[in-house]
Chimera marker file (.cmm) of the C-alpha trace (Angstrom):
<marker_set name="trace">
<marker id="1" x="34.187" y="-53.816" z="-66.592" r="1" g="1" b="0" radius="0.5"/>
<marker id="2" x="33.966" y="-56.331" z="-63.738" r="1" g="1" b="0" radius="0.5"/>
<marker id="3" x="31.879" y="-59.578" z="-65.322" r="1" g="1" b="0" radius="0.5"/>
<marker id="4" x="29.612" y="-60.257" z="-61.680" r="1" g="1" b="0" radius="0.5"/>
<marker id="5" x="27.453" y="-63.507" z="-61.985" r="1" g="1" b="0" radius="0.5"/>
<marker id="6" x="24.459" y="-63.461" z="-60.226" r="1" g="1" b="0" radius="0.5"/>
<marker id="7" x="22.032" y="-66.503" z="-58.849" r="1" g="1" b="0" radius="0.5"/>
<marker id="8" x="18.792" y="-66.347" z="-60.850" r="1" g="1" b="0" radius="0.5"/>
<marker id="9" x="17.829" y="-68.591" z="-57.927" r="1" g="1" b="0" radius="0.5"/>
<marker id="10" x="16.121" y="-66.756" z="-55.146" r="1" g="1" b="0" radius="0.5"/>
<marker id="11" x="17.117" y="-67.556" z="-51.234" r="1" g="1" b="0" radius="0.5"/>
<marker id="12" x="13.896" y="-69.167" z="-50.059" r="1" g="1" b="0" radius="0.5"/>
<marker id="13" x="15.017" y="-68.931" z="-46.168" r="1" g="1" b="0" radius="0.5"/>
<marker id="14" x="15.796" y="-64.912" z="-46.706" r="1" g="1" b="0" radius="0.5"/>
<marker id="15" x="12.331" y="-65.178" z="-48.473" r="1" g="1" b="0" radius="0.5"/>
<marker id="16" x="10.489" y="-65.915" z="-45.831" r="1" g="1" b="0" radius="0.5"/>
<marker id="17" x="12.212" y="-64.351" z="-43.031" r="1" g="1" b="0" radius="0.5"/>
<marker id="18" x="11.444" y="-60.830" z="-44.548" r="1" g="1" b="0" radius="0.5"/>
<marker id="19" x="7.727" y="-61.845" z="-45.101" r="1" g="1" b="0" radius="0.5"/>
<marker id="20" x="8.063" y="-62.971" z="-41.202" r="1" g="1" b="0" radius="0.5"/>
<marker id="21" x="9.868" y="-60.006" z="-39.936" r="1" g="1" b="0" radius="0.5"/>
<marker id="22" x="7.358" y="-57.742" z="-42.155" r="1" g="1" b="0" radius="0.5"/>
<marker id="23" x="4.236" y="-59.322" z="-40.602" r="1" g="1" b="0" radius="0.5"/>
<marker id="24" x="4.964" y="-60.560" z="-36.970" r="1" g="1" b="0" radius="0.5"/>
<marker id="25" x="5.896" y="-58.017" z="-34.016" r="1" g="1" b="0" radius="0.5"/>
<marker id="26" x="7.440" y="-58.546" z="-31.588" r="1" g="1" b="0" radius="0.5"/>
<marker id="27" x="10.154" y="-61.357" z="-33.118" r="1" g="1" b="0" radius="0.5"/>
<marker id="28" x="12.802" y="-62.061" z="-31.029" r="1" g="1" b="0" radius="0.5"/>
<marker id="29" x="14.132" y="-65.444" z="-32.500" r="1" g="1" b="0" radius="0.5"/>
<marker id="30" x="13.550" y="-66.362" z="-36.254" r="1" g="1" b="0" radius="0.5"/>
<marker id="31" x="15.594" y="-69.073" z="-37.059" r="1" g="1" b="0" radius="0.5"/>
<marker id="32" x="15.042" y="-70.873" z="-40.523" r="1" g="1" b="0" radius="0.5"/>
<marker id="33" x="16.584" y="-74.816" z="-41.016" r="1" g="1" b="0" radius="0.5"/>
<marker id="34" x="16.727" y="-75.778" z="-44.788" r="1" g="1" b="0" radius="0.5"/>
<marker id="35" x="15.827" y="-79.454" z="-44.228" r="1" g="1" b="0" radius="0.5"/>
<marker id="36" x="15.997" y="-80.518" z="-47.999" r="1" g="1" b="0" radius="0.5"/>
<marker id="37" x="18.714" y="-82.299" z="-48.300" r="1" g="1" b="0" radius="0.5"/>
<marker id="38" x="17.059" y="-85.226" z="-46.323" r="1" g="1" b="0" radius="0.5"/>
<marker id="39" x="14.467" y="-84.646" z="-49.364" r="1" g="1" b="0" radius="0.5"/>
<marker id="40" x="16.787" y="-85.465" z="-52.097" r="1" g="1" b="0" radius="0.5"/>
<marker id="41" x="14.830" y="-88.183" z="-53.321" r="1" g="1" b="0" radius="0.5"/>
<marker id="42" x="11.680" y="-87.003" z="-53.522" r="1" g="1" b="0" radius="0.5"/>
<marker id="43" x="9.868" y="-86.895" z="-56.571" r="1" g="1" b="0" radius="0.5"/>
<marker id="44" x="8.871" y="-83.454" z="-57.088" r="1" g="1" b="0" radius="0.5"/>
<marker id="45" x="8.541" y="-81.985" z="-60.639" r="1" g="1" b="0" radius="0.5"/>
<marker id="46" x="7.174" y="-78.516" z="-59.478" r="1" g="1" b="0" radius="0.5"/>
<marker id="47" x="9.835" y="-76.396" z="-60.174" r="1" g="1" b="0" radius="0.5"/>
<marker id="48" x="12.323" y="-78.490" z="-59.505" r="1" g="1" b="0" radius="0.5"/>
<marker id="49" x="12.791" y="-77.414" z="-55.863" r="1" g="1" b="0" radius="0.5"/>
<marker id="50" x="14.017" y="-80.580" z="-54.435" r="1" g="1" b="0" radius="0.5"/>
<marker id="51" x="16.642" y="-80.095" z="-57.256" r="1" g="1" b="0" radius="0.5"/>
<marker id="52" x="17.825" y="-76.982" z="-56.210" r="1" g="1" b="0" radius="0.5"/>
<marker id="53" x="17.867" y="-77.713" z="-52.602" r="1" g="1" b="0" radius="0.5"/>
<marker id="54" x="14.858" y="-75.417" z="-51.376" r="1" g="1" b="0" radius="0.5"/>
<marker id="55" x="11.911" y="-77.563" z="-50.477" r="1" g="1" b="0" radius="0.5"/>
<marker id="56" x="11.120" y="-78.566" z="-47.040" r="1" g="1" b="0" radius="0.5"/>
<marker id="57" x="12.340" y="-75.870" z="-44.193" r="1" g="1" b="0" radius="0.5"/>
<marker id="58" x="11.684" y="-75.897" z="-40.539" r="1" g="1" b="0" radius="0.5"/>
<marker id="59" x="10.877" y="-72.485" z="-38.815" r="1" g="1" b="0" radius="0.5"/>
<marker id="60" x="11.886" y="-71.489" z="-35.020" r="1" g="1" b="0" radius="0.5"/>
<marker id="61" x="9.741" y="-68.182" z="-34.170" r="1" g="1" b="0" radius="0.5"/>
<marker id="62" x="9.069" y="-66.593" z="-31.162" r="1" g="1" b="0" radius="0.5"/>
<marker id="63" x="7.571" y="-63.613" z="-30.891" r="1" g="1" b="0" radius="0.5"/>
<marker id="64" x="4.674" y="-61.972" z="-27.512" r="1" g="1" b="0" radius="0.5"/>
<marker id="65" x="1.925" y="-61.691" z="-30.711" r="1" g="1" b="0" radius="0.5"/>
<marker id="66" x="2.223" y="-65.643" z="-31.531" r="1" g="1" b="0" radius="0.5"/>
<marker id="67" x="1.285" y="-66.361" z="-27.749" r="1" g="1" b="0" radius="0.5"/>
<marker id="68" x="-1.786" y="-67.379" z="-25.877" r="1" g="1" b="0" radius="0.5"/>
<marker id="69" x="-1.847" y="-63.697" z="-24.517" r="1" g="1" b="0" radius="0.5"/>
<marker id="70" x="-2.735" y="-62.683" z="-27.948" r="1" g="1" b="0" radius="0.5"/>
<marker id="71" x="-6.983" y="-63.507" z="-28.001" r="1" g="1" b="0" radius="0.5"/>
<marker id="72" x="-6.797" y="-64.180" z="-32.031" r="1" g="1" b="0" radius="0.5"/>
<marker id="73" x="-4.121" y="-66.345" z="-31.294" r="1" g="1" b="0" radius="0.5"/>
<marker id="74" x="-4.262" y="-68.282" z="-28.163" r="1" g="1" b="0" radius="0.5"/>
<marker id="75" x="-4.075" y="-71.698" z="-29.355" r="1" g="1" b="0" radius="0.5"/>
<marker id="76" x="-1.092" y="-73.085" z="-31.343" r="1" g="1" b="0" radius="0.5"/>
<marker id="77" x="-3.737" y="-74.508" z="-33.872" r="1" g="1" b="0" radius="0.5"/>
<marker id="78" x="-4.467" y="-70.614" z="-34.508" r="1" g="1" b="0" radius="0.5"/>
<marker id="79" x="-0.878" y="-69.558" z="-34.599" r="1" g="1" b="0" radius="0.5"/>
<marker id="80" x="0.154" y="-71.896" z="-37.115" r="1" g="1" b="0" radius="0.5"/>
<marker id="81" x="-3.031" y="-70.947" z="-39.559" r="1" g="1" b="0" radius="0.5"/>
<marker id="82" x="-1.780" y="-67.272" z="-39.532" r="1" g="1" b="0" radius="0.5"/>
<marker id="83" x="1.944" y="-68.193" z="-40.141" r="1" g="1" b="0" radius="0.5"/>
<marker id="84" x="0.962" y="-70.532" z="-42.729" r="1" g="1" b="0" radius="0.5"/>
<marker id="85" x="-1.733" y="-68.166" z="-44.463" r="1" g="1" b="0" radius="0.5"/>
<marker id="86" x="1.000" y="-65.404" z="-44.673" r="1" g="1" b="0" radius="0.5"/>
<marker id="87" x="3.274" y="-68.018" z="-46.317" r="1" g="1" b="0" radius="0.5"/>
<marker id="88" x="0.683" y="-68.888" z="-48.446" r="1" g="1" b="0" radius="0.5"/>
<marker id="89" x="-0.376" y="-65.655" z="-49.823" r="1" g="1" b="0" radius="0.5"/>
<marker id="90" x="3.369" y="-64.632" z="-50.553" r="1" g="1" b="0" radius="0.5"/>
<marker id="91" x="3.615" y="-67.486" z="-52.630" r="1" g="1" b="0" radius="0.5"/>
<marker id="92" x="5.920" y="-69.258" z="-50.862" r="1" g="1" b="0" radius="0.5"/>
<marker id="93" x="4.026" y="-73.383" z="-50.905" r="1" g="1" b="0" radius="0.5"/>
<marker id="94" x="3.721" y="-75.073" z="-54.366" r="1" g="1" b="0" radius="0.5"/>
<marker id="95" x="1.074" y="-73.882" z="-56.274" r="1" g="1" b="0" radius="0.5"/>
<marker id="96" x="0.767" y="-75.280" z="-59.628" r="1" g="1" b="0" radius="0.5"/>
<marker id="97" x="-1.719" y="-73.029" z="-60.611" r="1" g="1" b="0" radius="0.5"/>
<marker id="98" x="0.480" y="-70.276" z="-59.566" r="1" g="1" b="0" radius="0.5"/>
<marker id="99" x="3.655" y="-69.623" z="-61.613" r="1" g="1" b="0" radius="0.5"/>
<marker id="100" x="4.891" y="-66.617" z="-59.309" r="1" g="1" b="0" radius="0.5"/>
<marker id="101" x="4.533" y="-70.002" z="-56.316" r="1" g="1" b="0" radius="0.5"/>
<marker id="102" x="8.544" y="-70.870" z="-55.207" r="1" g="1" b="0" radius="0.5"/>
<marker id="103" x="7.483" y="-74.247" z="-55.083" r="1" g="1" b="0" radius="0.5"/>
<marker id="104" x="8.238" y="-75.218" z="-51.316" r="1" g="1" b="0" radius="0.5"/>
<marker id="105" x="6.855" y="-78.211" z="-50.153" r="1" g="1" b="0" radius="0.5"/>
<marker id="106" x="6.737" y="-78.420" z="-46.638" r="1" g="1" b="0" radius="0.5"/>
<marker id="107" x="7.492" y="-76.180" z="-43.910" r="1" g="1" b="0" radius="0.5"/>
<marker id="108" x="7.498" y="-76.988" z="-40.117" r="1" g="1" b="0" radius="0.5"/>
<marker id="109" x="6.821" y="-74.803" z="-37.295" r="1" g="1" b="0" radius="0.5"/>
<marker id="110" x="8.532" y="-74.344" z="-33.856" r="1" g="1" b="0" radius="0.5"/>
<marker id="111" x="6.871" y="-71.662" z="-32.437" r="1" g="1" b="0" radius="0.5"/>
<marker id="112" x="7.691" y="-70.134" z="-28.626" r="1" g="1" b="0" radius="0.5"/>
<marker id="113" x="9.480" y="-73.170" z="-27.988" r="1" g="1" b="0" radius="0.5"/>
<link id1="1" id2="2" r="1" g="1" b="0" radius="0.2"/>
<link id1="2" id2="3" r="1" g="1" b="0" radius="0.2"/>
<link id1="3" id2="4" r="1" g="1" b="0" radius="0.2"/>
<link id1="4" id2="5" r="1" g="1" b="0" radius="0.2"/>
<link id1="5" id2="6" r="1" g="1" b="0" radius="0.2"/>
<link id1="6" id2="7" r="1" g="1" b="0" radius="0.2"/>
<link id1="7" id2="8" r="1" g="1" b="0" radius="0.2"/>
<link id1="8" id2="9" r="1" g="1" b="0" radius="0.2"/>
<link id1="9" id2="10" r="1" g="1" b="0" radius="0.2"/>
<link id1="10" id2="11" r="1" g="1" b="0" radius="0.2"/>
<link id1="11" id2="12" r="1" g="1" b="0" radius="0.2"/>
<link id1="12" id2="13" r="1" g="1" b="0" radius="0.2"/>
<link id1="13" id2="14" r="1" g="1" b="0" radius="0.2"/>
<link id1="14" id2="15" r="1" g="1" b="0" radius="0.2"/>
<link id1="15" id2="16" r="1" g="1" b="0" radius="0.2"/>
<link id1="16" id2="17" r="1" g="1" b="0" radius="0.2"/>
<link id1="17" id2="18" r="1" g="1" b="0" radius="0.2"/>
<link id1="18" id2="19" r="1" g="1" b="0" radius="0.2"/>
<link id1="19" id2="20" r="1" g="1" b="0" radius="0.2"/>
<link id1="20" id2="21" r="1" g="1" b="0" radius="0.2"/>
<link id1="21" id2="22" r="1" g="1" b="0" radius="0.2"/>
<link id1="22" id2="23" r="1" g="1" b="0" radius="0.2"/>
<link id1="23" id2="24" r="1" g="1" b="0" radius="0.2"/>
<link id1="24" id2="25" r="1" g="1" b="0" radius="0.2"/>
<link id1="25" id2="26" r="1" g="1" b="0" radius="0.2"/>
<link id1="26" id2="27" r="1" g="1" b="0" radius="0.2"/>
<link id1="27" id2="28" r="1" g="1" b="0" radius="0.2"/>
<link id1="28" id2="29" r="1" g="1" b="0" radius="0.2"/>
<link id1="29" id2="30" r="1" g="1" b="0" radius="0.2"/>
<link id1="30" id2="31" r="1" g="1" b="0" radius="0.2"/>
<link id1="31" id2="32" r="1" g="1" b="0" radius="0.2"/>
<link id1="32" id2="33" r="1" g="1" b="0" radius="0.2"/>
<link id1="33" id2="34" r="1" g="1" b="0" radius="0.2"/>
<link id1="34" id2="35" r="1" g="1" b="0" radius="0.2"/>
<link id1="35" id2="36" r="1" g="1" b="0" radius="0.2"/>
<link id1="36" id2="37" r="1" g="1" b="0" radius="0.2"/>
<link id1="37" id2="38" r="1" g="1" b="0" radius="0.2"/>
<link id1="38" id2="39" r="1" g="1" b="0" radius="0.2"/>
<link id1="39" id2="40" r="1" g="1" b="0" radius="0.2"/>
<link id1="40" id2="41" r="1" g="1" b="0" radius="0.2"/>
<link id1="41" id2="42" r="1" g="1" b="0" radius="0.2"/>
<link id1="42" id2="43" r="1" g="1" b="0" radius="0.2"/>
<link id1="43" id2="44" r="1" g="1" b="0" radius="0.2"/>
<link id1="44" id2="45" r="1" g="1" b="0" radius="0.2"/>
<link id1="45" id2="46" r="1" g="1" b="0" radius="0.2"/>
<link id1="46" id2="47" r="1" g="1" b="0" radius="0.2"/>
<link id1="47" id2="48" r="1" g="1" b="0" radius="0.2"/>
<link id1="48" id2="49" r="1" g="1" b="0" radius="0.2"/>
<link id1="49" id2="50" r="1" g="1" b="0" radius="0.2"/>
<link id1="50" id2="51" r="1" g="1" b="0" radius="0.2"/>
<link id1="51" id2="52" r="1" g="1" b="0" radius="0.2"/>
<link id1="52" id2="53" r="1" g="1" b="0" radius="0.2"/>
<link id1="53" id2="54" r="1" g="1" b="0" radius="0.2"/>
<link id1="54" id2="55" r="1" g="1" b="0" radius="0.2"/>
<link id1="55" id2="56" r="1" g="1" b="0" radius="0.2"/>
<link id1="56" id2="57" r="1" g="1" b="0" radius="0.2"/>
<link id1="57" id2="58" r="1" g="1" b="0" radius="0.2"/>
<link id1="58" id2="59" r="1" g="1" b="0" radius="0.2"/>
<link id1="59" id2="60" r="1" g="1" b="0" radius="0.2"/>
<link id1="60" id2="61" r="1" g="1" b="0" radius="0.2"/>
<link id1="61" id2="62" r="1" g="1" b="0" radius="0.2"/>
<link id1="62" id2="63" r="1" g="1" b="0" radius="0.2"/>
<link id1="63" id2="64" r="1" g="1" b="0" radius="0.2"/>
<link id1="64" id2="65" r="1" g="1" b="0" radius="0.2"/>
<link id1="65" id2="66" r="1" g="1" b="0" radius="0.2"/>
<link id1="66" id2="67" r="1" g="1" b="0" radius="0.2"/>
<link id1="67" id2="68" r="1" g="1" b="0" radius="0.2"/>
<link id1="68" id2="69" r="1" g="1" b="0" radius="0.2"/>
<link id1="69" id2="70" r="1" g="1" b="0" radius="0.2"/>
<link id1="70" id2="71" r="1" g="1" b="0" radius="0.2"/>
<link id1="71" id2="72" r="1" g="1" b="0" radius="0.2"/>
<link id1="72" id2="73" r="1" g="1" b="0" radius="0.2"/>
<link id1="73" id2="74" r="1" g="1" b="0" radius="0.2"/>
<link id1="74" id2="75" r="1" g="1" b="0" radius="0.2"/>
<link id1="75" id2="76" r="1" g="1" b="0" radius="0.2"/>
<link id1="76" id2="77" r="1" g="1" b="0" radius="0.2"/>
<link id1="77" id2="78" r="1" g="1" b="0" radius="0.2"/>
<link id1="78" id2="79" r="1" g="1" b="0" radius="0.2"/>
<link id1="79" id2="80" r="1" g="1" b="0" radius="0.2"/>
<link id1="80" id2="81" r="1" g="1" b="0" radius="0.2"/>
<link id1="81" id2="82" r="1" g="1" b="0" radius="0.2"/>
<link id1="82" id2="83" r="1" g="1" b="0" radius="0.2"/>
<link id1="83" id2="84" r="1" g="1" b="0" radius="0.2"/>
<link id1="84" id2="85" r="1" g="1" b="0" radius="0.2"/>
<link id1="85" id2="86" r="1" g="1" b="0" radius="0.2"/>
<link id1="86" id2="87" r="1" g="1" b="0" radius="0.2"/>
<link id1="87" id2="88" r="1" g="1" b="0" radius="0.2"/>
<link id1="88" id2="89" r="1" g="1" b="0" radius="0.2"/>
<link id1="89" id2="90" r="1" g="1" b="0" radius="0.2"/>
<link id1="90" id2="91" r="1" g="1" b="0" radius="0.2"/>
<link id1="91" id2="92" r="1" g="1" b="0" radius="0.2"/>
<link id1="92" id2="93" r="1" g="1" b="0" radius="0.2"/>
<link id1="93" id2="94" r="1" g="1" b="0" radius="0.2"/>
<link id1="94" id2="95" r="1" g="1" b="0" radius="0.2"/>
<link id1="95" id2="96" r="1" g="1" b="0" radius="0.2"/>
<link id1="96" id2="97" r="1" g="1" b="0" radius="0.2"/>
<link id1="97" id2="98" r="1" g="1" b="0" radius="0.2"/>
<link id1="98" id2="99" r="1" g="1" b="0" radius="0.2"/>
<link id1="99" id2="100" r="1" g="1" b="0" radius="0.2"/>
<link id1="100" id2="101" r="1" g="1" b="0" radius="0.2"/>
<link id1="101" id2="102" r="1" g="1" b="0" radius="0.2"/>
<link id1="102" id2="103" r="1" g="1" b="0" radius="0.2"/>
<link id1="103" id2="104" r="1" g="1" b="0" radius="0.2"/>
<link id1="104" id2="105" r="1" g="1" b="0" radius="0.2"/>
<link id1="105" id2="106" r="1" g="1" b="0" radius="0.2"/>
<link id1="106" id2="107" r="1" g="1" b="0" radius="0.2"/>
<link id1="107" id2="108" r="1" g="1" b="0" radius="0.2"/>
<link id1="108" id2="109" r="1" g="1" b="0" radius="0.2"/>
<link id1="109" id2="110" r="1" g="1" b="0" radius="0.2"/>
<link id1="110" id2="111" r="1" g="1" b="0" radius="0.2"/>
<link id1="111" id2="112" r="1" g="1" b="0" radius="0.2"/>
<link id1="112" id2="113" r="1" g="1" b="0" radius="0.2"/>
</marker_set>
């Protein structure tokens, strides 16, 4: 039998681009930068994220339904609430009220750029 180790720690970036890709038509760039490592230092004891390497990401998205043409979201103010709610309610921010959180920390947005 073939012993196969396997990470107990999940991919963050993969995370969110299939909660992206899920929720957004229309994608046709979704790029995700894992900017932790210029983190390292940070004090963070929620789960240890900046340990693991998974806390502060930078998005690139563009998609025709993130765009002014879009009423609900016609202001990048707007576009960056609804990409940041769906983040937020798929537990992807710290949360230390919620133990299913992942713990990230910070994420920046590049959106239609």
């Amino acid at each position: 039998m073939a012993n196969h180790k396997t990470s107990l720690i999940p991919n963050i970036s993969n995370i969110i681009k299939e909660i992206l890709s899920k929720h957004i038509p229309n994608i046709t760039k979704l790029e995700i930068e894992n900017l932790s490592y210029k983190h390292q230092n940070h004090i963070n004891n929620y789960k240890d994220t900046a340990i693991i390497g998974q806390s502060h990401f930078k998005i690139y998205i563009n998609s025709e339904f993130l765009s002014k043409e879009n009423k609900e979201l016609s202001t990048k103010l707007k576009q960056h609430k609804f990409v940041y709610n769906l983040l937020k309610k798929n537990n992807i921010f710290e949360d230390r009220d919620n133990t299913d959180s992942f713990g990230v920390h910070s994420v920046e947005l590049c959106i239609n750029k």
